[in-house]
N, C-alpha and C positions, 0 to 999 in steps of 0.2 A: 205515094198515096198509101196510107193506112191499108189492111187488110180487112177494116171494118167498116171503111169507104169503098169498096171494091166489093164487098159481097152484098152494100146497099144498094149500090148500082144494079146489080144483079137480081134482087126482089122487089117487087110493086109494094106500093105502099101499104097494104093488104097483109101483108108478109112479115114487113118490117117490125107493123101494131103488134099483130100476130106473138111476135118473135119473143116482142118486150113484154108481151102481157105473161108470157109463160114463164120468162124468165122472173119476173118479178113473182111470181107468182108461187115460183119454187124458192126464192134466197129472203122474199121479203111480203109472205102474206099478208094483205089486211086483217086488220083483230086478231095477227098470227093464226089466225087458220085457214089453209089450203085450200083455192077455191076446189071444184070437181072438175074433169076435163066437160063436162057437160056444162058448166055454167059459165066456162071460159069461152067455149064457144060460141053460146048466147049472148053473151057480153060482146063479143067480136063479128054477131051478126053471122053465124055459120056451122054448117053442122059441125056434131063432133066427130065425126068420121073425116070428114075434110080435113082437121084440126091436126086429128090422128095421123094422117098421113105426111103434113108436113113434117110432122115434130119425129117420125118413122123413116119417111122415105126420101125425103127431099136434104140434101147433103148441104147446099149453099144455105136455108131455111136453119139446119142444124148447126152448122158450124156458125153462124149470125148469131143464134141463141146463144152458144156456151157463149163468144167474145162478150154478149151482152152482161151475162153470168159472172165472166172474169170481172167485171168493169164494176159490176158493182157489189162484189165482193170485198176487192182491193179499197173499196172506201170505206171498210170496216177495218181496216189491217190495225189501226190505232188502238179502237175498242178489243179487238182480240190481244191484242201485246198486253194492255192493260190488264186484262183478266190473267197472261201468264204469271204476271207480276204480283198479281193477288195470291194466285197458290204460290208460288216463291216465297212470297214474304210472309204467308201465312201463320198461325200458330203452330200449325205441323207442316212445313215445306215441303212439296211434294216432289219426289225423287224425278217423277218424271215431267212435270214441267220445270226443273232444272237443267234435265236433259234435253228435251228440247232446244228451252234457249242456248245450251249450249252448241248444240249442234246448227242451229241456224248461225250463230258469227263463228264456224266452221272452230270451234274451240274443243271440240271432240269428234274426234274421227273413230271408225272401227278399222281395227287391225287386225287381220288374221296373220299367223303364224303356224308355217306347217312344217313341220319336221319328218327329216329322216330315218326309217329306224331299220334300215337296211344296214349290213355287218359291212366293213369295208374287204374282210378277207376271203369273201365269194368272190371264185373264179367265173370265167367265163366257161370255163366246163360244168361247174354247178347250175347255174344260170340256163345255161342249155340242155342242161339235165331237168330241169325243174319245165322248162318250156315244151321240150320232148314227153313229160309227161302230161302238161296241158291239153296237147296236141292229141291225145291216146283218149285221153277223159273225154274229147270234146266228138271223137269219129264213131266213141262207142253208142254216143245220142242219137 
């Protein structure tokens, strides 16, 4: 069973509306504009304080929402690709949505490289010289 069939289980249908109305309401406004948390609770028949507290306190309520979030997010993934593709191929290509895509089909990674710049001809008496002096700096604190 899905994870978003198991935390439906787990909220009244109250919750569920609740869930999706929020959700939708933050990835995909009507008339692109954001309702209020006051008017989403009117709309849902509830104060906003109620509201407040699922979208706050209530963990299964929360974790419902983002899945809902992810879900309909990911059926934009096309339209977002598209727009990388646009600054790519642009008239001035943009550095950094080339980076991107490249780093999504794992085609650039970061590399760090860290070097030694220790002498190879310190002893172990310099060393413990050098450490003995640590030790004196550190007792005089």
């Amino acid at each position: 069973m899905s994870r978003i069939k198991q935390l439906e289980a787990q909220l009244s249908f109250e919750k569920r509306k609740a869930a999706q109305a929020c959700a939708l309401n933050e990835i995909m406004p009507e008339g692109g504009e954001k309702k209020t948390q006051e008017q989403l609770a009117e709309e849902l028949g509830m104060s906003r304080m109620g509201l407040y507290r699922w979208r706050t306190q209530d963990s299964t309520f929360i974790e419902y929402m983002n899945l809902l979030a992810d879900d309909m997010l990911s059926s934009h993934r096309s339209e977002v690709y598209g727009q990388l593709m646009k600054l790519i191929k642009g008239p001035q290509p943009s550095v950094k949505a080339i980076d991107l895509f490249m780093k999504r089909y794992g085609l650039l990674t970061e590399k760090q490289i860290i070097t030694d710049n220790t002498t190879a001809d310190e002893s172990v008496d310099d060393i413990q010289n050098e450490a003995d002096k640590l030790d004196a700096l550190l007792k005089e604190e």
